[in-house]
Structure formats: structure tokens, C-alpha cells
DOKOL-969799 format. One line per 8 residues: their letters; for each residue x, y, z of C-alpha. Coordinates in pm, whole numbers, plus 50000, padded with zeros to 5 digits. Example, Ala and Ser with C-alpha at 12.3 -4.5 7.8 and 13.67 -1.06 7.14 Angstrom:
<nodes>
as) 51230 49550 50780  51367 49894 50714 .
</nodes>
This chain:
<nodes>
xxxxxxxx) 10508 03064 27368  10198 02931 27517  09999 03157 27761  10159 02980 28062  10518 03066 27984  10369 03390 27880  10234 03484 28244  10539 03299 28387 .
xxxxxxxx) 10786 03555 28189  10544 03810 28277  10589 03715 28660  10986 03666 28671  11047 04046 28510  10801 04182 28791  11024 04386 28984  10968 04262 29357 .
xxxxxxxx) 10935 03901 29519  10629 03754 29452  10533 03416 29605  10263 03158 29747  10306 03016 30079  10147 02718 30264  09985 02843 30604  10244 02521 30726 .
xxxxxxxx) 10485 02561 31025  10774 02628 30794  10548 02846 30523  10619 02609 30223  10678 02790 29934  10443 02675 29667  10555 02921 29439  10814 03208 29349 .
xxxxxxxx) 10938 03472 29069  11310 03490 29028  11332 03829 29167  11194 03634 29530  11494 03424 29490  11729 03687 29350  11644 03913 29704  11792 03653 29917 .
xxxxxxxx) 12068 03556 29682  11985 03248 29516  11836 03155 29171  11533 02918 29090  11739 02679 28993  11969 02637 29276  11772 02780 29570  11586 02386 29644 .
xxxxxxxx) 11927 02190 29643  12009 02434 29875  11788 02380 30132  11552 02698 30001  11181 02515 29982  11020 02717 30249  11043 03112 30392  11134 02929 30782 .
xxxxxxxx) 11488 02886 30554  11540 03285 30546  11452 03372 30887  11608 03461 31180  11537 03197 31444  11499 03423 31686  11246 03605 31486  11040 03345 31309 .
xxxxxxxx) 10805 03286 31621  10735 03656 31637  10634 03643 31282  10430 03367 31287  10244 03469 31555  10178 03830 31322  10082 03639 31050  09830 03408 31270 .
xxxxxxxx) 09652 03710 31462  09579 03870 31113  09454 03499 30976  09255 03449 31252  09090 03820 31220  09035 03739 30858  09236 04036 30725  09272 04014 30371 .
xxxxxxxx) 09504 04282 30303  09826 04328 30560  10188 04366 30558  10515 04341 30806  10852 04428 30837  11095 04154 30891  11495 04053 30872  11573 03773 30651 .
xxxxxxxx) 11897 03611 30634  12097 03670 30292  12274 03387 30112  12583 03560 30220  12496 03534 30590  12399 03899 30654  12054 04010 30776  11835 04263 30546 .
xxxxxxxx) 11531 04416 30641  11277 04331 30398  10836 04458 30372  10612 04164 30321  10253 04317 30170  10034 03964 30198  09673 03913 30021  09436 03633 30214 .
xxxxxxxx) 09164 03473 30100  08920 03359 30393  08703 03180 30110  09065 02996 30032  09219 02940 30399  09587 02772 30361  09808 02955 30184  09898 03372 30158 .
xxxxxxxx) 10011 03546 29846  10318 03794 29903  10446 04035 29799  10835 04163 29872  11036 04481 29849  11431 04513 29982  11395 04785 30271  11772 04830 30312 .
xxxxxxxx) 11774 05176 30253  11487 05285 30425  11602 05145 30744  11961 05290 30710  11799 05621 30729  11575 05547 30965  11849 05473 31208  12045 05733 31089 .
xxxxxxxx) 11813 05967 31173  11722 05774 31494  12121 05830 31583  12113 06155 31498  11787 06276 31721  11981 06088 32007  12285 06276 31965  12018 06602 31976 .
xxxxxxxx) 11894 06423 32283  12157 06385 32451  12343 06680 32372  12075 06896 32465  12069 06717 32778  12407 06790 32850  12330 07193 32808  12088 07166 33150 .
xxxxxxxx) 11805 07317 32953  11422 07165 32837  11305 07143 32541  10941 07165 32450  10718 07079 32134  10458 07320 32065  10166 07267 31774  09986 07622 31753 .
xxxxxxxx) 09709 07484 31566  09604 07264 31808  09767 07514 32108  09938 07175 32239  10255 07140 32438  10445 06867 32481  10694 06856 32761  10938 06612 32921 .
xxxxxxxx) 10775 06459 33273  11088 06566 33432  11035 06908 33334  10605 06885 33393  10685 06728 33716  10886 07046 33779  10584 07288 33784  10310 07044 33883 .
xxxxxxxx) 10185 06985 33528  10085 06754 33315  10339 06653 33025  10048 06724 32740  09849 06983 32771  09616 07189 32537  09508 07559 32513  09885 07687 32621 .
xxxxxxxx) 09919 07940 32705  09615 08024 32904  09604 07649 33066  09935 07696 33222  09827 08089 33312  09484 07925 33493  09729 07672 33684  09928 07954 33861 .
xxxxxxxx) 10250 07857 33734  10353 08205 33580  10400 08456 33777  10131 08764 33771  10391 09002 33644  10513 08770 33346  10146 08671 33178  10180 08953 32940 .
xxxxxxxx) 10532 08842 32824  10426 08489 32841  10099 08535 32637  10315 08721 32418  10555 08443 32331  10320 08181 32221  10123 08426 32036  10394 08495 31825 .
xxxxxxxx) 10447 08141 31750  10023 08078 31642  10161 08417 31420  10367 08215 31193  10737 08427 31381  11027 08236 31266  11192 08215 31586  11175 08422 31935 .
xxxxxxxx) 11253 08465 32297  11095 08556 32645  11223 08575 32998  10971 08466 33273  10952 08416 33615  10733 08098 33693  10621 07851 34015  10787 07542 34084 .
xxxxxxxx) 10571 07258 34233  10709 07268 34592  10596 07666 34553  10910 07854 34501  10973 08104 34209  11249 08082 33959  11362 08281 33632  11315 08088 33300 .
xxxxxxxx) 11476 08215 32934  11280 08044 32660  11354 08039 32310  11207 07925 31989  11245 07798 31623  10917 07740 31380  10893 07450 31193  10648 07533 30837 .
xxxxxxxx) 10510 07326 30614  10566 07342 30189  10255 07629 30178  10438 07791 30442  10247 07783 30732  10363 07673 31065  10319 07346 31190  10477 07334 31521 .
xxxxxxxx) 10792 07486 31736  11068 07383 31927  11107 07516 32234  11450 07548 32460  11419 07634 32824  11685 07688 33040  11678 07796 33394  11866 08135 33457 .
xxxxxxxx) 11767 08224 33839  12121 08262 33949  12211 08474 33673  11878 08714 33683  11907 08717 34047  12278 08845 33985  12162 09117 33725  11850 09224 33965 .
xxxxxxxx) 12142 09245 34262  12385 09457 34061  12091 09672 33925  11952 09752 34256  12325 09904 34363  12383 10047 34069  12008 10233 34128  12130 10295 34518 .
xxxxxxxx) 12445 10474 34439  12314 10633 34145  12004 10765 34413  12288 10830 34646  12603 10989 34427  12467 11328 34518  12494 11244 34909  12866 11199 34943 .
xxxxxxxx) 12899 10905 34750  13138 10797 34389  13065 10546 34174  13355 10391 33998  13327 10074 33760  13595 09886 33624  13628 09562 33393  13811 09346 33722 .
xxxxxxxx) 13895 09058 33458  14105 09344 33226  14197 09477 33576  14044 09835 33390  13910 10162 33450  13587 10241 33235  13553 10606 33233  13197 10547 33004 .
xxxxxxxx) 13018 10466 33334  12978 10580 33687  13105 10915 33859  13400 11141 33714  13692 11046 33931  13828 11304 34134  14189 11486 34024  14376 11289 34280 .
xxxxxxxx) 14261 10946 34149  14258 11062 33755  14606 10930 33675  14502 10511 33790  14387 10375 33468  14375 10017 33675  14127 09897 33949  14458 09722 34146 .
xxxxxxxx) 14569 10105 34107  14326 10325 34253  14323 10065 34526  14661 10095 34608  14646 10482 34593  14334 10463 34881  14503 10270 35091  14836 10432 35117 .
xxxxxxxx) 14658 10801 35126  14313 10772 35253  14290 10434 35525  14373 10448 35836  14689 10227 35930  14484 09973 36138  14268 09895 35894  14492 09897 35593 .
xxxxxxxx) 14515 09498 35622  14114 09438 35616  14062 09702 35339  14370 09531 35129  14161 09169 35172  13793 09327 35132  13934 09492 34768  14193 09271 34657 .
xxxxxxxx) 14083 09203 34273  14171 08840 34271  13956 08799 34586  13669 09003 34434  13670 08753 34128  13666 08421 34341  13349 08550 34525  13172 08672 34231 .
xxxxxxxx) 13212 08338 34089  13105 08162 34421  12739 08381 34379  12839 08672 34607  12813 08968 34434  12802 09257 34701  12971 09384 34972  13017 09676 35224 .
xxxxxxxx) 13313 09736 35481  13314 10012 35713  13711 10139 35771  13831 10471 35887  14034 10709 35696  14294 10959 35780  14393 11307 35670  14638 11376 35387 .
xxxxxxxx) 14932 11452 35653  14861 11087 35795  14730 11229 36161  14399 11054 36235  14044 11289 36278  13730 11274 36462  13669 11347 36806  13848 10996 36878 .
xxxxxxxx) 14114 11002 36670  13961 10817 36338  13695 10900 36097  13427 10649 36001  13372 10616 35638  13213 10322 35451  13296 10128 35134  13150 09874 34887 .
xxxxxxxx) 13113 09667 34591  12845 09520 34378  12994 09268 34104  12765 09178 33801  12801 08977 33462  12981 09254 33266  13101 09561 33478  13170 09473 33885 .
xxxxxxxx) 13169 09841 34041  13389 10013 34347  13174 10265 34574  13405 10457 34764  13191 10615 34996  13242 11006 35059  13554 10921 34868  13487 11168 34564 .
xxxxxxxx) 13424 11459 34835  13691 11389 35062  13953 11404 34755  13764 11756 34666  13844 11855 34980  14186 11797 34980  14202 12020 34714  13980 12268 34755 .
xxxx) 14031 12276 35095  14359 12226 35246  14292 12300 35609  14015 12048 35620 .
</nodes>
């Protein structure tokens, strides 16, 4: 073996495509290894009667302009050292994606050395995981909430414009949290709890949550629940979080309604007023919350119960048909779920005999509900005393 064959042997057993190509319009292949040939299919031996004398043969028409204009910008900057990322057409007819790493000599203009490594597999991840952060896209999209990127080293957030355009900001910024503090978009009584948050991220937390009440551009206020998962490195320390915000106004305005009742009849149980809650979906009594019911009302385990049991003893007979509407569970469930959540009637009530009192024949007495996410309420008014009073005090 002489030391041509040698270095051609040599050459052929390298395990990628190695040729030399003619700076020509079709890239004349001046020569090739049989792994060059073997990528796309053919041999040595066969690949010329087939038509196979130049690297035009493999391409994609609609590609090869694209490429040749690559290859020209580098020639023209002189690059010596570049590579691309192509599809090539397979003996078979199917496209493969294939990396070109090219060597040019400006001292010896005319003609590239390549070299050429099968892709496949990279790119079928690639899109794989290009499918698969859609599906995250879109999904998430489809749950009405943001999602944010945070890097604490760098204290830079990355938001969607939609979401920047919200609050008036820009969709990078750096030095969160204390840029978005200085641009008023928190609210004065949150920058604790949103300093808080983000600090816990720099921290190295695994994951964590905050409720805050922020400014929207056009200058109203709304209630935002944010959460978080860290993202670490191999050495453990964290390189950046994910951030889900979702807009809860209705809901916290909801849970500030229902606590502001329940702290109005708490303030007030002592000034003729019981407190009742029941579950109105179970249509049940929960004897773990509110006022002690009186004896007369001890024996209605259900709210459509104790209802009933007011109506035919305590409400006067004109008003029986508004009271029956203003309580009716089902009717107290559709307005809770069309965001109305309170509610006060004033109705007159009767004595236990059924004759009407007062100095005008009826007795003004008021009545109300506040509804929240787990126990809606019934406020009788001076319901808990008036049934004491029956008792206690017949003659009354």
C-alpha cells in the first residue's frame, strides 16, 4: 500500500463526510470520503452515474439560494472557519437535516473543505421540545394567568408585553423588585410582601407565593396571586424562576366583602343580632361557626329548614312572599355566582299567636346575608332575642 491509498483508507473510515468543493454555482465536488456519500445514500461508485457530481444535487431547491448566499457573505468576509445547518435530500427522497463545519483558505480562493455530521436527532428533539414549550404556552394561556421569568443574579424580569403593557412597564426590566416599587405599581400596603417574594427567590427558596394588590396603567387597583418554582443549576444554586400570575380581584374582593359582615355581625351579635352559617351547596347547618341557635330553631339541621320555620312563625303574612324570594337557597346560589354576595331586606314579623305588634299593627325587623367562597351566612336580625322571648317571656 503506497502512502496515497494509505491516506485514502485513512479518509474513507473517518467517521463524518468529508469533501472539497468548487466555489462554482453548483459546488462541484472535487472530492469525497465514502461516509459523504454513504450520508445521502449512495456509494462512490454509483453516486456520478447517478447524477451525484456536485452538492446543488442534494439540496432542496428552495433552499440552495439561501445557502449560497451563507456561504458567499462568509467568503467575501474572509472567514476561515464557519459552519451551517442545512436539509439535504436523501437518496430515498426524504429531507435530513445535516451541520456543514467548512475551512477557507483566502490565500487559496475557489474551493471550501467540509466537513459533515447527520443532525437527525438533534433536530427531533429540538422540535420536540419546541412542541412541547408550545403546548406549555398555550396551555398556560388558556388558565388566564402570566407567567414571568425571573434571573436573581442579575435581579431581571422578563414579562410578556401584554402583561407589561398592563401596568405601564417595560417587558425587561432590572433591579426587581425595587424598579417596579419606584414605578408605583404596588400598592403602599403590599411592598413588604412584595419585597418579600423576590427575596426569597435571590435566597435560593424552592418555590413560593404572595398575594398583592398592584396599579394597572389606566390607574385602577387590582389583586394579584403570584407563585413560583426555582430553577438550580448542578452546584445547586439558583439560576432563575418561573413565575405564574393570575389575577384574583373578584375573588379577594369577595373574601374582603364576606369578612367585613362577618366582622359587622360579629361587632353587632351582642345588639340583638344572630349569626347563623350554613354550607347552601350541602343545603347544611354548621354549628362550628356563628351564634348558638335559639331552642325554637335547634331541631333545623338544613338552611331550606330554618327558613321555612321563620316564615311560617316569625313573618308577617304580607311579606311572607318577598322574604320566601330574598332567602330561597337556589336564588341565593345564582347571585353568589353572578358576583353578588350580600344582601339586607327589611320585613315585619308577628307574634307567636299570629296577631301583628307595634303601634301600627307590624313590627319592623331586618334581615340579611353575606355569601363567600366556603361558608354563605343567614343574619336574622333580633331573631335570636325574639325566639328568647318567646320563651322566656310569654306575654311579650
Amino acid at each position: 500500500m503506497n502512502e496515497l491509498e494509505y491516506y485514502k483508507m485513512m479518509l474513507d473510515g473517518t467517521p463524518c463526510g468529508l469533501c472539497h468543493v468548487a466555489l462554482d454555482e453548483k459546488l462541484t465536488i472535487l472530492y469525497a470520503n465514502q461516509s459523504y456519500y454513504q450520508l445521502y445514500g449512495y456509494t462512490a461508485e454509483n453516486a456520478e452515474a447517478q447524477g451525484f457530481t456536485n452538492a446543488k444535487f442534494i439540496l432542496p431547491e428552495d433552499d440552495y439560494q439561501s445557502i449560497m448566499d451563507t456561504v458567499q457573505s462568509h467568503i467575501r468576509r474572509k472567514d476561515r472557519y464557519f459552519q451551517l445547518e442545512f436539509r439535504a435530500i436523501h437518496s430515498s427522497g426524504k429531507l435530513m437535516w445535516l451541520l456543514v463545519r467548512c475551512a477557507y483558505d483566502p490565500d487559496r480562493p475557489g474551493s471550501l473543505l467540509c466537513a459533515l455530521f447527520d443532525i437527525a436527532d438533534r433536530k427531533q428533539m429540538e422540535e420536540q421540545l419546541r412542541m412541547s414549550m408550545q403546548e406549555s404556552k398555550i396551555a398556560f394561556q388558556l388558565t388566564d394567568k402570566m407567567m414571568y421569568i425571573y434571573e436573581p443574579a442579575s435581579r431581571r424580569l422578563k414579562q410578556p408585553k401584554s402583561a407589561a403593557d398592563e401596568f405601564g412597564l417595560p417587558p425587561v426590566m432590572d433591579d426587581v423588585p425595587y424598579s417596579v416599587i419606584r414605578s408605583g405599581a404596588i400598592d403602599e400596603a403590599c411592598v413588604n410582601d412584595y419585597v418579600a417574594f423576590y427575596e426569597s427567590i435571590i435566597r435560593g427558596e424552592k418555590s413560593g407565593h404572595s398575594v398583592v394588590r398592584k396599579r394597572r396603567r389606566d390607574g385602577s387597583f387590582g389583586w394579584y396571586e403570584a407563585k413560583y418554582s426555582s430553577i438550580f443549576d448542578e452546584y445547586g444554586a439558583v439560576k432563575r424562576a418561573v413565575i405564574s400570575c393570575e389575577d384574583i380581584t373578584e375573588q379577594r374582593e369577595k373574601e374582603l366583602s364576606y369578612q367585613k359582615w362577618s366582622n359587622y355581625f360579629k361587632a353587632r351579635e351582642e345588639k340583638t343580632f344572630g349569626v347563623y352559617e350554613y354550607n347552601l351547596t350541602k343545603d347544611l347547618y354548621d354549628d362550628t361557626k356563628g351564634d348558638v341557635k335559639p331552642d325554637c330553631l335547634r331541631s333545623q339541621k338544613t338552611y331550606t329548614g330554618t327558613v321555612r320555620y321563620i316564615a311560617e312563625n316569625f313573618v308577617y303574612e304580607h311579606d311572607l312572599e318577598k322574604f320566601n324570594k330574598f332567602f330561597e337557597r337556589d336564588s341565593l346560589l345564582g347571585r353568589y355566582y353572578h358576583g353578588q354576595t350580600t344582601g339586607v331586606l327589611d320585613y315585619r314579623r308577628k307574634c307567636i299567636d299570629g296577631a301583628r305588634v307595634g303601634t301600627d299593627g307590624v313590627d319592623d325587623i331586618g334581615g340579611g346575608y353575606c355569601l363567600g367562597p366556603c361558608s354563605p351566612s343567614f343574619a336574622g336580625g333580633p331573631l335570636q332575642q325574639r325566639c328568647e322571648a318567646v320563651y322566656d317571656d310569654p306575654g311579650y
